[in-house]
C-alpha positions as CSV (number, residue, x, y, z in Angstrom):
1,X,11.8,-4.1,-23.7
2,X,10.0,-7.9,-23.6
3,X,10.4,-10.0,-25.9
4,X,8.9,-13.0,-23.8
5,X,7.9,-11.7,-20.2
6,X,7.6,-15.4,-18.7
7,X,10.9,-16.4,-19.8
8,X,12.9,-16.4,-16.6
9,X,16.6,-16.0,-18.7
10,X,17.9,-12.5,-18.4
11,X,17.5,-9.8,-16.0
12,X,17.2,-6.6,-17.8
13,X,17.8,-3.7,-14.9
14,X,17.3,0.2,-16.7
15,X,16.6,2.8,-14.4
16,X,12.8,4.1,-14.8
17,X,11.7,5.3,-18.1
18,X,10.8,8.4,-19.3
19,X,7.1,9.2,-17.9
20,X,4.5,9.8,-20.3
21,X,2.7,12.1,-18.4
22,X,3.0,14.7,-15.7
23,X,1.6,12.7,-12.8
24,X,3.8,9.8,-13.5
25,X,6.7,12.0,-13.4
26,X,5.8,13.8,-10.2
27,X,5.3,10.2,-8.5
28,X,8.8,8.9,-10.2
29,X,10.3,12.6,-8.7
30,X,8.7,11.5,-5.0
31,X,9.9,7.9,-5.2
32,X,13.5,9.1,-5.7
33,X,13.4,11.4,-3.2
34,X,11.8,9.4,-0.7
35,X,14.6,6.9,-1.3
36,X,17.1,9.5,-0.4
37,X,15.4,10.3,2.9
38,X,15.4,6.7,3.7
39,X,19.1,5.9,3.4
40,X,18.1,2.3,2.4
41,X,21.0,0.3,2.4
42,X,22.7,-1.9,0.0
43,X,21.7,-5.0,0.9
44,X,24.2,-7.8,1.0
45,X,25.8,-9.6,-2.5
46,X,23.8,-12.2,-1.5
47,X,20.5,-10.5,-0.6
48,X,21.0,-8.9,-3.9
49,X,21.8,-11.9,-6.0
50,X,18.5,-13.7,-4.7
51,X,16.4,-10.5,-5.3
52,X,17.7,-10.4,-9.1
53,X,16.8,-13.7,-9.0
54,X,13.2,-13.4,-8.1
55,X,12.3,-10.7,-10.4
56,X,13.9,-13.2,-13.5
57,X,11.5,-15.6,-12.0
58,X,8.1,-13.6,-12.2
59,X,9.4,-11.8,-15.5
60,X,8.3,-8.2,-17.1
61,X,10.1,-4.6,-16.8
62,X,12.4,-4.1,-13.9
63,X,13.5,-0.8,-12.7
64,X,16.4,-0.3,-10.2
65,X,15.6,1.5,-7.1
66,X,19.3,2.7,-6.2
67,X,20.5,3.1,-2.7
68,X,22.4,5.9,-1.9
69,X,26.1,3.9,-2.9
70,X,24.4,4.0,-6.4
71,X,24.0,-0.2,-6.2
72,X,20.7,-1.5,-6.2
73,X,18.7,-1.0,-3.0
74,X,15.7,-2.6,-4.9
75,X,13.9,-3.1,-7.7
76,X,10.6,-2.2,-9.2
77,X,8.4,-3.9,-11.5
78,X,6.1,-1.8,-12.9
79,X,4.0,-4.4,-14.5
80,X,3.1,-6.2,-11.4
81,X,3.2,-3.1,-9.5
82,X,5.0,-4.3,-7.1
83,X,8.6,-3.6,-4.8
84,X,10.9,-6.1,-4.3
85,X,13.5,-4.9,-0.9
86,X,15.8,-7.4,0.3
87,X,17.9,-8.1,3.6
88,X,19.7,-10.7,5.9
89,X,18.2,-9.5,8.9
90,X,14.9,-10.7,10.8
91,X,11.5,-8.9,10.6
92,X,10.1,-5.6,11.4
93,X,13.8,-4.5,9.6
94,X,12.9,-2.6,6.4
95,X,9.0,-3.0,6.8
96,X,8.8,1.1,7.7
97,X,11.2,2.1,5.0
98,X,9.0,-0.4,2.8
99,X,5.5,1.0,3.8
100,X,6.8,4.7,3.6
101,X,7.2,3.8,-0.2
102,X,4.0,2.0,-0.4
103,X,2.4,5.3,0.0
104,X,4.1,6.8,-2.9
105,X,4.1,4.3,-5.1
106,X,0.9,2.1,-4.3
107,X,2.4,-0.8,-5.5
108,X,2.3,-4.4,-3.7
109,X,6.0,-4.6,-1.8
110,X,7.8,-7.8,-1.0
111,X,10.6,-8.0,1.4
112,X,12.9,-10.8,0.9
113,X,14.9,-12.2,3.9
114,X,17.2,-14.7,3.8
115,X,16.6,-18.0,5.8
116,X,19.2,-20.7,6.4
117,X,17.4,-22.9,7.7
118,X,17.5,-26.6,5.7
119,X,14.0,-26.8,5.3
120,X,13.9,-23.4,3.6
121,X,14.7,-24.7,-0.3
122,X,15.0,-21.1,-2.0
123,X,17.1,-19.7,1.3
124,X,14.9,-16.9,1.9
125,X,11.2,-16.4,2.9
126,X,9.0,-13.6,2.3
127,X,7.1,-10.8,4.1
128,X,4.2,-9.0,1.8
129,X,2.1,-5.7,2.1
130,X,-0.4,-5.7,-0.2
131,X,-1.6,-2.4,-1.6
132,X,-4.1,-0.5,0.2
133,X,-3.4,-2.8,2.9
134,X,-1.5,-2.1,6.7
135,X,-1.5,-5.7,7.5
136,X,1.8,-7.3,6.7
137,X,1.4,-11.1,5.5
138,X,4.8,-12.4,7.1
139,X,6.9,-15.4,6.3
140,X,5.6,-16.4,3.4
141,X,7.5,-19.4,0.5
142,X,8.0,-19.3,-2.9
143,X,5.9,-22.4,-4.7
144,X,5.3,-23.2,-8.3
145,X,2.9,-25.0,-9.9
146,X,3.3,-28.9,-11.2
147,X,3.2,-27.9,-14.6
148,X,4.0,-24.6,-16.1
149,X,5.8,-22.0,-14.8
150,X,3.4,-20.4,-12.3
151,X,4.7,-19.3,-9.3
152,X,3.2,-18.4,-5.9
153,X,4.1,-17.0,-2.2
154,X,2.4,-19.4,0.3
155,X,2.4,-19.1,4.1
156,X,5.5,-21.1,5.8
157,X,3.0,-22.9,8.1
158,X,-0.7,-23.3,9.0
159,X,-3.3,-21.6,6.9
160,X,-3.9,-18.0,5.0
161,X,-4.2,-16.0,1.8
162,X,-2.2,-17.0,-1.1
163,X,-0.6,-14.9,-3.8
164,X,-0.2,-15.6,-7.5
165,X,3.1,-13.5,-8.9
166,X,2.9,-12.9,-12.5
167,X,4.5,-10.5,-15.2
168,X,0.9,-8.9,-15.1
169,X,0.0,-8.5,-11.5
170,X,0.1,-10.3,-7.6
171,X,-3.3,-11.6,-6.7
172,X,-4.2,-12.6,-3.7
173,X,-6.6,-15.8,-3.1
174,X,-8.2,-16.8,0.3
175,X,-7.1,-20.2,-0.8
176,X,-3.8,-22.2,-0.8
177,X,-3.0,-23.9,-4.5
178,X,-2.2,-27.4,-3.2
179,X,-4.5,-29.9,-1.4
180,X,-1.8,-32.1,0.1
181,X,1.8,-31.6,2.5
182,X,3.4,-33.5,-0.5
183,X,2.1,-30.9,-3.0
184,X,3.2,-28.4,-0.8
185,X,6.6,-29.4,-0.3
186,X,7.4,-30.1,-3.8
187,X,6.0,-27.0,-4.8
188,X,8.4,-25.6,-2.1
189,X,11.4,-28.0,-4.2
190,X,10.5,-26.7,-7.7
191,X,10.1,-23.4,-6.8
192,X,14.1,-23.5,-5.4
193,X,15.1,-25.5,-8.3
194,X,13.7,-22.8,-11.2
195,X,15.8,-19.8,-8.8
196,X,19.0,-22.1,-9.3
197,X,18.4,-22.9,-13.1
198,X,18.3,-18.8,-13.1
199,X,21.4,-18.7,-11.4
200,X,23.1,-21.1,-13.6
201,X,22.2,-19.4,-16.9
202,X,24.3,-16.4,-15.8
């Protein structure tokens, strides 16, 4: 249940609903059993804490995708369509495991790594696989707009596609939502700031 699904102040985690019809009950049946045959693993408390985190942020239904401890392995959000996985280690780790899902689920799936590196505000970056797409977008930031609460995932460095995370949907532009490095990097700084306020509320 929503009652306001941009409202970044609780994380409501069910498992998935019942389906309404037979398809969507076959692919919730293959999506469980594909996570079996994975053996995801848990990711770390921290990991997990900045995944819960991100799926506040963008807002909407979240579904737990457990691992096979029965903790969260990842979540869903069916809204978006889209996977959120999460671990410390560095890329390709998880990005097989993630696109064997893909293909069950069609759904847009986000790999969150964690990055201490200074400069990194949030502490993690991002690697994206669009649906329908083999082509990872890797290393990617959190950035919100000036005003409002709209948030983005923006290549780390240099130039690409953009994507716009909302309750509703992740849509990718061929442009970047800033003009300037000073736009960019306080988009970077808000964008960490909103993922501590989250924090904070708990």
């Amino acid at each position: 249940m929503i009652t306001n699904p941009r409202a970044p102040t609780a994380l409501r985690v069910a498992q998935p609903s019942p389906c309404s019809s037979a398809a969507e009950h076959s692919c919730a049946n293959s999506l469980a059993a594909h996570l079996r045959s994975l053996s995801i693993p848990t990711p770390r408390p921290r990991v997990g804490t900045r995944m819960r985190d991100l799926t506040v942020l963008v807002g909407g239904p979240v579904e737990m995708l457990p691992a096979s401890s029965g903790q969260p392995a990842g979540f869903r959000l069916p809204m978006a369509s889209t996977l959120v996985l999460g671990t410390a280690c560095s890329r390709p780790l998880l990005c097989e495991e993630a696109q064997a899902l893909q293909e069950v689920t069609c759904d847009h799936v986000v790999i969150l790594r964690l990055d201490d590196d200074p400069g990194v505000h949030a502490g993690f970056t991002i690697d994206l696989l669009p649906r329908a797409s083999d082509a990872w977008l890797e290393s990617y930031r959190g950035w919100q707009e000036p005003t409002g609460s709209r948030y983005w995932l923006v290549p780390s460095t240099g130039e690409g596609q953009s994507a716009r995370l909302s309750p509703w949907g992740l849509d990718l532009v061929c442009r970047a939502p800033f003009y300037t490095l000073d736009e960019r990097e306080n988009g970077f700084a808000r964008f960490a700031t909103a993922l501590r306020r989250i924090r904070g509320s708990r």
